[in-house]
C-alpha positions as CSV (number, residue, x, y, z in Angstrom):
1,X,-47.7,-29.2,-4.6
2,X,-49.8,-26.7,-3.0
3,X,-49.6,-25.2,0.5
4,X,-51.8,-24.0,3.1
5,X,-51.6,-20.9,5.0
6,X,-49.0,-21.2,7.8
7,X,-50.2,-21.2,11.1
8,X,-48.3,-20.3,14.4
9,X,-49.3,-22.2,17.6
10,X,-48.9,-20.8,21.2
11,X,-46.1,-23.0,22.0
12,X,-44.0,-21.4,18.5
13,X,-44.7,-24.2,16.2
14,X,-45.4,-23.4,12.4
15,X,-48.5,-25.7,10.9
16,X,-49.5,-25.7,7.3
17,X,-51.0,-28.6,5.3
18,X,-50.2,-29.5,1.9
19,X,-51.3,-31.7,-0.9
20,X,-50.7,-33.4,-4.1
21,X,-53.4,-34.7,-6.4
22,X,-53.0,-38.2,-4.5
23,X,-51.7,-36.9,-1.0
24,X,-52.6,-34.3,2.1
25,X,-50.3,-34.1,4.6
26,X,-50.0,-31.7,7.6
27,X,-46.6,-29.9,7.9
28,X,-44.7,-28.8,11.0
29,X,-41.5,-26.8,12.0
30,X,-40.6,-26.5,15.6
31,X,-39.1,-23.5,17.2
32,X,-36.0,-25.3,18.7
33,X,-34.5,-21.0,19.5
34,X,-34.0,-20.8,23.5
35,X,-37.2,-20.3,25.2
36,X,-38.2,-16.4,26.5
37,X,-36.8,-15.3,30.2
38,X,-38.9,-15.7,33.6
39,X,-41.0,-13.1,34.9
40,X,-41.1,-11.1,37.8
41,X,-38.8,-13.2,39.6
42,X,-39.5,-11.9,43.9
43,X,-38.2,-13.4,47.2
44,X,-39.1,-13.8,50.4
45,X,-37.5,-15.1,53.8
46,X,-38.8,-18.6,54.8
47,X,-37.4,-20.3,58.4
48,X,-34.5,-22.2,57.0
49,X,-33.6,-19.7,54.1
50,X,-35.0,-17.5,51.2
51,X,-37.7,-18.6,49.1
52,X,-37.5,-17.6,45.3
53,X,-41.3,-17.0,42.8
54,X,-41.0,-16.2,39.7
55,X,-43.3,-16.2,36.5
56,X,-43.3,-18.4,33.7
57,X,-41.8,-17.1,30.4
58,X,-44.8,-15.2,29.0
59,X,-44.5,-16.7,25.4
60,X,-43.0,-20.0,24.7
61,X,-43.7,-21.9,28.0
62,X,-43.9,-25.5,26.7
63,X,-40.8,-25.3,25.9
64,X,-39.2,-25.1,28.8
65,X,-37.4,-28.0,29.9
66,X,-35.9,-26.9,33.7
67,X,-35.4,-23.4,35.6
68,X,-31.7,-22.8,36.4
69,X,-31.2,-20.7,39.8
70,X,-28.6,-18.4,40.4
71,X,-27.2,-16.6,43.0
72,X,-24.2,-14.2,44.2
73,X,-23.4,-12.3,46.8
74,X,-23.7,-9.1,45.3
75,X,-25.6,-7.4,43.0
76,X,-22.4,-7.2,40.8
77,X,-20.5,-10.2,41.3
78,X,-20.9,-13.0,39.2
79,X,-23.5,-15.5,39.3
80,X,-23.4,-19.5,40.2
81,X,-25.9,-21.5,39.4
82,X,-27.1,-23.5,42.4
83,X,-30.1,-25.4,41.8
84,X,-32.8,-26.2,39.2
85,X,-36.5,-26.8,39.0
86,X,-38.3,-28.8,36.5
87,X,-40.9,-27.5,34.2
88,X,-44.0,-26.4,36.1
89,X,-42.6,-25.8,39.0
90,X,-42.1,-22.0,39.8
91,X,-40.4,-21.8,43.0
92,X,-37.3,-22.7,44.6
93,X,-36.0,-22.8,48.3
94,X,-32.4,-21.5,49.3
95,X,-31.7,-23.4,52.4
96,X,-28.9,-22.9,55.0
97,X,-29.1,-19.0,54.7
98,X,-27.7,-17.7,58.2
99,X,-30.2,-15.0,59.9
100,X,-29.0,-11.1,58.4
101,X,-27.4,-12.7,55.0
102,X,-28.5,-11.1,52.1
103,X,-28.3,-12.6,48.9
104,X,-29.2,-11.8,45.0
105,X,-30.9,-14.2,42.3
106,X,-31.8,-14.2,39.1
107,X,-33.7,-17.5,37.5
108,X,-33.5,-18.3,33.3
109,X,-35.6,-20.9,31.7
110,X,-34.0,-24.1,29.9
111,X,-34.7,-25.9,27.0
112,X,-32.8,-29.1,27.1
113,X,-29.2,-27.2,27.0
114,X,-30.4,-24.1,25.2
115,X,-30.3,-21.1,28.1
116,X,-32.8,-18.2,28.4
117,X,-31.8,-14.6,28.8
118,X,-32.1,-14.0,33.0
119,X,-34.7,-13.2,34.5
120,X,-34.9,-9.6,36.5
121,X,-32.7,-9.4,39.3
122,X,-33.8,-10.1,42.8
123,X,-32.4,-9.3,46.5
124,X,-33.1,-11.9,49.3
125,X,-32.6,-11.6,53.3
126,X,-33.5,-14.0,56.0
């Protein structure tokens, strides 16, 4: 059998072809690794509570399934997840923040069950 030259698509996916005297197929391997962290994750207060923006992950976006949310209540503390997003969508609202609370999030990228590293660290006030 003889190969072609492999061939990495943006999404992380290996092509080659290959072929036989009788047979050409094309040949590919899916990165199935977690996907790469959200960018530049920034917040701003909204009337009911603290909006959330963040980036997609710069390579391996297609991959991403859903956007966990976290938050705590200091920069230090541990984290809870407390919402999601689906795939696409970059944003997310924290409702039901009281006027002077301050709160900090940090957003990771999902594919199915397989976690991102977290995204930067951001503070939120209303």
């Amino acid at each position: 059998m003889e190969y072609g030259e492999p061939i990495i698509s943006p999404t992380g996916d290996l092509y080659c072809w290959a072929r036989t005297k009788t047979e050409y197929k094309i040949l590919k391997w899916t990165w199935q690794g977690p996907p790469d962290s959200p960018q530049s994750l920034h917040t701003t207060a909204s009337s009911t509570g603290i909006t959330l923006f963040w980036n997609q992950p710069q390579k391996d976006s297609n991959a991403v399934t859903t956007y966990e949310i976290n938050r705590s209540g200091t920069v230090c503390s541990p984290f809870k997840s407390i919402g999601t997003a689906a795939k696409g969508v970059l944003t997310y609202e924290d409702q039901g923040i009281k006027p002077g609370e301050t709160w900090y999030y940090q957003v990771r990228a999902m594919r199915a069950k397989t976690p991102s590293g977290y995204s930067n660290k951001a503070v939120g006030t209303r």
